[in-house]
LOZA-664081 format. One record per residue (C-alpha): x, y, z; chain; residue number from 1. Coordinates in steps of 0.25 Angstrom, whole numbers. Example, Ala and Ser with C-alpha at 12.3 -4.5 7.8 and 13.67 -1.06 7.14 Angstrom:
<rs>
R     c1     c2     c3  chain    n
R     49    -18     31      A    1
R     55     -4     29      A    2
</rs>
This chain:
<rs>
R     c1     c2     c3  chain    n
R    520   -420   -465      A    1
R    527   -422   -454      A    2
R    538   -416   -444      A    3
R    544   -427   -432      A    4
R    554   -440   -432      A    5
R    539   -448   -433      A    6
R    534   -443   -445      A    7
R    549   -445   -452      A    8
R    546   -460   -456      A    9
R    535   -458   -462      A   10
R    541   -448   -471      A   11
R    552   -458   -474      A   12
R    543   -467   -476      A   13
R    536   -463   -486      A   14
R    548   -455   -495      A   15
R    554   -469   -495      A   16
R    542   -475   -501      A   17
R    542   -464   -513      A   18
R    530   -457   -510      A   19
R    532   -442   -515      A   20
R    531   -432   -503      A   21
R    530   -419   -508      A   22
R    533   -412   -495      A   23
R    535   -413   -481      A   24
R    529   -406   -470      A   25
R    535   -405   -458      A   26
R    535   -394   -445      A   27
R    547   -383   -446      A   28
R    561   -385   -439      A   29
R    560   -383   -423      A   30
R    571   -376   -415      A   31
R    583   -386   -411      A   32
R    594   -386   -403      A   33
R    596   -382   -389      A   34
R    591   -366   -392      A   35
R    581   -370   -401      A   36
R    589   -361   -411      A   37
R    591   -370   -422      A   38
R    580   -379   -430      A   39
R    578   -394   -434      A   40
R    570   -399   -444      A   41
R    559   -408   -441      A   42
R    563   -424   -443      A   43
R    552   -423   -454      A   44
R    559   -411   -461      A   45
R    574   -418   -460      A   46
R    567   -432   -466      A   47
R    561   -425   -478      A   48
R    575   -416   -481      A   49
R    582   -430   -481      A   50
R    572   -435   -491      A   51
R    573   -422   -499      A   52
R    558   -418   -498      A   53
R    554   -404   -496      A   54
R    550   -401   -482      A   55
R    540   -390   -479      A   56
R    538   -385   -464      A   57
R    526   -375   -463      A   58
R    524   -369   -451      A   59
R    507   -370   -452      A   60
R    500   -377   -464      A   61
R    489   -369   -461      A   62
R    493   -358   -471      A   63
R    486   -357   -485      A   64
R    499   -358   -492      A   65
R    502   -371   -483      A   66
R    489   -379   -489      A   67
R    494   -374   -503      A   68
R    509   -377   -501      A   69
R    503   -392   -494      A   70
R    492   -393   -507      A   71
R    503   -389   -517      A   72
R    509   -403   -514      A   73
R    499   -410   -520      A   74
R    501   -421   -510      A   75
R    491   -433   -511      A   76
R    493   -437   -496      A   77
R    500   -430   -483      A   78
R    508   -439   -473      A   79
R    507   -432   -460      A   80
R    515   -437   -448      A   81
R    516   -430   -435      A   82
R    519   -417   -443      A   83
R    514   -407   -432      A   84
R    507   -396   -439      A   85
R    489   -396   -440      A   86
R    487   -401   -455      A   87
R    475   -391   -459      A   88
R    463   -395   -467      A   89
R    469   -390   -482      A   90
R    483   -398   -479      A   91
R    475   -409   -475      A   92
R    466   -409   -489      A   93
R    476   -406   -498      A   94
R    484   -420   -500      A   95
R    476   -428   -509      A   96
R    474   -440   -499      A   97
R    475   -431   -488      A   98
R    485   -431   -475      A   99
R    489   -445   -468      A  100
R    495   -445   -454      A  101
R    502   -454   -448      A  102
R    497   -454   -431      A  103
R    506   -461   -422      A  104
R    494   -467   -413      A  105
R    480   -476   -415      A  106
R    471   -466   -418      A  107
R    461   -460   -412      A  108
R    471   -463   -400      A  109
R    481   -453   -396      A  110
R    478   -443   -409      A  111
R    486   -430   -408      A  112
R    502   -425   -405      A  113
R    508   -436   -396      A  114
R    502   -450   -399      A  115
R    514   -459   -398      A  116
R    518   -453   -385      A  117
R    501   -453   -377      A  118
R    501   -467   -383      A  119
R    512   -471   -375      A  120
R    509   -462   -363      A  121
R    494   -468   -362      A  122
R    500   -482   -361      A  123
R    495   -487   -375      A  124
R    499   -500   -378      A  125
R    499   -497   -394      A  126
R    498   -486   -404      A  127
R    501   -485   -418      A  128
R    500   -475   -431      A  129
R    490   -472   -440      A  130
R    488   -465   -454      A  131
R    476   -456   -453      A  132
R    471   -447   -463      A  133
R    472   -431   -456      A  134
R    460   -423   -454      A  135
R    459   -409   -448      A  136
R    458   -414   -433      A  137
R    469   -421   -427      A  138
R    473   -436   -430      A  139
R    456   -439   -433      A  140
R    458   -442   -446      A  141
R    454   -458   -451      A  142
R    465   -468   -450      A  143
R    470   -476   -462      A  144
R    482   -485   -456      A  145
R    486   -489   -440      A  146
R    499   -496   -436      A  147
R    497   -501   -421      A  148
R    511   -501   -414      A  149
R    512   -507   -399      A  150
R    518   -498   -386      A  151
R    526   -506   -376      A  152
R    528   -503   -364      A  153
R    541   -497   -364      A  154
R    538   -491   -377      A  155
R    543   -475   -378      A  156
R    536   -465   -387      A  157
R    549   -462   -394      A  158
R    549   -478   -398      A  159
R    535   -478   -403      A  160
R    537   -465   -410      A  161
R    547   -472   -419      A  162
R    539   -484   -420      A  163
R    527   -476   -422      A  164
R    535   -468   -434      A  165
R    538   -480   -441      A  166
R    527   -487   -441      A  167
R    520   -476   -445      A  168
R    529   -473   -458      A  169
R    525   -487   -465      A  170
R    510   -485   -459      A  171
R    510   -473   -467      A  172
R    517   -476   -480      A  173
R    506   -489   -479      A  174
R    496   -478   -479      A  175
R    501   -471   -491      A  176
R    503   -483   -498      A  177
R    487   -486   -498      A  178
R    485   -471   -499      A  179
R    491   -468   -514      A  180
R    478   -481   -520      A  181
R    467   -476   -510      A  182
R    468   -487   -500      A  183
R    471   -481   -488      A  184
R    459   -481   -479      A  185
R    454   -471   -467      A  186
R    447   -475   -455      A  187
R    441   -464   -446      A  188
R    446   -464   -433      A  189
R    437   -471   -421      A  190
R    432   -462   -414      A  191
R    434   -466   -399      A  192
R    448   -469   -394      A  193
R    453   -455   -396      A  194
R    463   -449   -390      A  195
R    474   -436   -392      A  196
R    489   -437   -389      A  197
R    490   -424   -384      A  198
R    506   -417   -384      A  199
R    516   -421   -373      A  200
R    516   -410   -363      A  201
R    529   -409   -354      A  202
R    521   -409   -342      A  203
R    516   -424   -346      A  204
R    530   -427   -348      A  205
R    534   -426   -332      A  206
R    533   -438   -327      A  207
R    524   -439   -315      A  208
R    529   -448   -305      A  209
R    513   -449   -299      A  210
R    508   -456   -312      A  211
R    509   -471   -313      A  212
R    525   -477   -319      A  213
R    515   -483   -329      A  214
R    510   -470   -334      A  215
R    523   -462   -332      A  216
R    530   -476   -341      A  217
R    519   -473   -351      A  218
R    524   -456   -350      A  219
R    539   -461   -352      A  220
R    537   -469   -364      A  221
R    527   -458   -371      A  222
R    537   -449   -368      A  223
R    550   -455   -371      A  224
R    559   -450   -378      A  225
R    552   -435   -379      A  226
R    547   -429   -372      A  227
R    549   -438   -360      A  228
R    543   -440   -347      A  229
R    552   -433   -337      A  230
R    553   -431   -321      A  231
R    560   -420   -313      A  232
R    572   -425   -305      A  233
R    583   -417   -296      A  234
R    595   -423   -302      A  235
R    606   -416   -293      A  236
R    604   -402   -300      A  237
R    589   -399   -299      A  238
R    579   -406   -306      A  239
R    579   -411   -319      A  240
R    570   -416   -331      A  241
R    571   -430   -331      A  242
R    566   -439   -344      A  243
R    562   -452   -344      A  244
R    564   -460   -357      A  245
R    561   -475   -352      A  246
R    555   -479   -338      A  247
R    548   -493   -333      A  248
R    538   -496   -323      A  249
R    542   -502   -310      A  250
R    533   -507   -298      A  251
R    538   -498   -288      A  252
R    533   -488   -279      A  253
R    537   -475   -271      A  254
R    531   -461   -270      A  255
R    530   -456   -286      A  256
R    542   -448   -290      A  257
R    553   -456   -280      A  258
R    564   -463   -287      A  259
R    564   -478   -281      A  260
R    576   -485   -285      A  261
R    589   -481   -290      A  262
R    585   -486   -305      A  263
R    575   -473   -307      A  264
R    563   -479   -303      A  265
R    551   -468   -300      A  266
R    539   -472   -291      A  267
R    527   -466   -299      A  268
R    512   -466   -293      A  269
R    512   -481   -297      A  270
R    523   -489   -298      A  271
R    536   -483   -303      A  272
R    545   -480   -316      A  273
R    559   -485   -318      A  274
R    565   -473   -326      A  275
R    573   -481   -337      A  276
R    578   -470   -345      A  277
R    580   -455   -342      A  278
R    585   -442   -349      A  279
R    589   -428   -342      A  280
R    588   -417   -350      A  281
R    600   -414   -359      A  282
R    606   -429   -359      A  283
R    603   -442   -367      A  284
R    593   -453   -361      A  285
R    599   -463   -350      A  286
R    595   -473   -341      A  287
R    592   -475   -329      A  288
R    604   -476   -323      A  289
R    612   -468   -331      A  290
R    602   -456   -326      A  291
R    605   -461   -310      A  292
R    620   -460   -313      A  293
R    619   -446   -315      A  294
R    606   -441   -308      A  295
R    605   -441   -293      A  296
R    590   -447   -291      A  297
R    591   -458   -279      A  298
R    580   -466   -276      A  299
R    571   -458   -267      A  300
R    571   -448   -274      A  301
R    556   -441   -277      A  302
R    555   -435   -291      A  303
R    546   -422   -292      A  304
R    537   -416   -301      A  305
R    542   -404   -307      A  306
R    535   -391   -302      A  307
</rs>
């Protein structure tokens, strides 16, 4: 069960490995293309097509006849990986061993939708995945297996997602393994250290030249590749959504929001931040100084917030 590009190893994984998935649960096709007039298939639902299993995409599984179809499977476990629809109380019983779920943080931390990218935006130095066991309330459940996985300082979310993703495909195919003989072991989660990764809004996503270049490097990274952190420049025709993919701390000062250099260096409320790698809306990701070659943004310049 399972719907995005992080929960497509895992599947791998395990179909190579010969266990016998009797279905495959992923959310329904979204609109695509430039009108949202056509659909795509979730990463999840192409994966499973590839590997000739039947795919199912109910809308709800809160339906009578969801828990029947779901119990007619006579499944002895559920693998549950970022799948995005609530799991209610009769899908969660009916698998014999019950539902595993692979969390992409160290839980209790950053339980809930967006752990990889909080974990970044707080500054954590590491993270990791864990197989839990799933109960009713979100990511509680007792935890059987952790992988710790270290952040660098230049790390992006979109780099630890497909380190994360990996890592996470053997730690649950490990799981399974001591599953099927009964010697996969659950420990309840400590109750102190808690914490919830709350969804990415857009307004977190504009960067706020007032906040430390610490902080906002932290907001690049979480952010990068999507949704990305972004400011509003005047470009030569009004202004314009800028992202910022890569940046670097620098010791340099000026009033926030002035560009100091002619390398795209922002003065922030504490040091400044060297913007490595840009995007404008509607064209690939460039450097630095490919974005100066075709946008007018001197030094002196003071960057705005957006009304």
């Amino acid at each position: 069960m399972g719907t995005p590009d992080f929960s497509v190893p895992v599947l791998t994984e395990i179909a190579a490995r010969g266990h016998d998935i009797a279905a495959v649960y992923t959310r329904a096709p979204k609109p695509a293309g430039r009108r949202g007039l056509e659909t795509a298939p979730s990463p999840v639902a192409v994966a499973a097509t590839k590997l000739g299993l039947p795919v199912l995409m109910p809308a709800s599984l809160r339906a009578p006849e969801a828990a029947a179809l779901f119990a007619s499977h006579k499944a002895d476990v559920a693998i549950v990986v970022a799948y995005g629809l609530i799991l209610p109380k009769a899908i969660l019983d009916a698998p014999a061993k019950g539902c595993l779920n692979l969390h992409a943080s160290l839980l209790p931390r950053w339980r809930g939708a967006a752990p990889i990218q909080r974990a970044i935006m707080a500054g954590d130095r590491e993270t990791g995945v864990a197989v839990m066991r799933m109960e009713e309330t979100l990511d509680t459940g007792p935890v059987a297996l952790v992988e710790r996985i270290g952040i660098g300082p230049e790390m992006t979310a979109g780099e630890l997602h497909d380190k994360l993703a990996s890592t996470g495909a053997h730690l649950m195919a490990r799981a399974l393994d001591l599953l099927a003989p009964g010697a996969l072991t659950f420990t309840p989660q400590a109750a102190t250290g808690v914490t919830y990764a709350e969804k990415i809004s857009k307004a977190e996503a504009v960067i706020d030249w007032s906040r430390d270049a610490s902080d906002l490097h932290n907001l690049v990274r979480g952010l990068s590749p999507f949704p990305g952190a972004a400011f509003f420049a005047d470009l030569g025709k009004g202004p314009e959504r800028v992202k910022v993919l890569r940046s670097h701390v620098v010791a340099m000062q000026g009033a926030p929001g002035t560009v100091l250099d002619d390398a795209l260096t922002i003065a922030c409320g504490r040091d400044a931040l060297r913007l490595l790698e840009v995007q404008r809306a509607g064209r690939a990701p460039m450097s630095a100084a490919e974005f100066l070659r075709g946008a007018r943004l001197p030094r002196g310049t003071l960057l705005r917030q957006p009304n």
